[in-house]
C-alpha positions, 0 to 999 in steps of 0.5 A, a space after each residue: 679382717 671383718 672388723 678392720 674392715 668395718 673400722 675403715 668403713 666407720 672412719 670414712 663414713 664419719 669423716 664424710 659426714 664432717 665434711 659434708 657438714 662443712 661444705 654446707 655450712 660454707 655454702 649457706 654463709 656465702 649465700 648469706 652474704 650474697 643476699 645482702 650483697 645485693 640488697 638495694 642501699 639506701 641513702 639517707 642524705 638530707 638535703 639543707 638551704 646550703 646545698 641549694 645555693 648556686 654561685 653566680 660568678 666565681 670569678 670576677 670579670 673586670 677588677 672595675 666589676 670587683 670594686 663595684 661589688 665590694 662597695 655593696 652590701 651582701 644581699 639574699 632574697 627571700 627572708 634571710 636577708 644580711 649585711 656585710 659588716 
């Protein structure tokens, strides 16, 4: 009776020790994820000539006014100065 008895309480003790083995590996991996869950992110998007350009009118007001700008040469100010072909 005294060994069944200490066999039992072996038992137990080892699978308390699993399980307790567990649920701490459980809760460092989800304090783990936390952490970098809440790291600040950072974006490293560079900003080029392109992204600058504004569009001055995006529609024409007058097919009078389109016709007058078709006639013109495209132009840029500052040093990158082109021609429309």
């Amino acid at each position: 009776m005294e060994n069944a008895r200490k066999i039992a309480l072996g038992f137990t003790l080892f699978f308390a020790i699993i399980a307790g083995i567990r649920v701490y590996l459980i809760h460092r991996e989800r304090v783990e994820a936390n952490a970098t869950a809440d790291a600040p992110v950072t974006a490293h998007y560079k900003i080029n000539d392109d992204d600058l350009v504004l569009p001055r009118q995006l529609y024409p007001s007058s097919m009078q006014g389109e016709l007058r700008r078709a006639d013109r040469g495209v132009s840029v100010p500052g040093p990158h100065r082109f021609r429309a072909p």
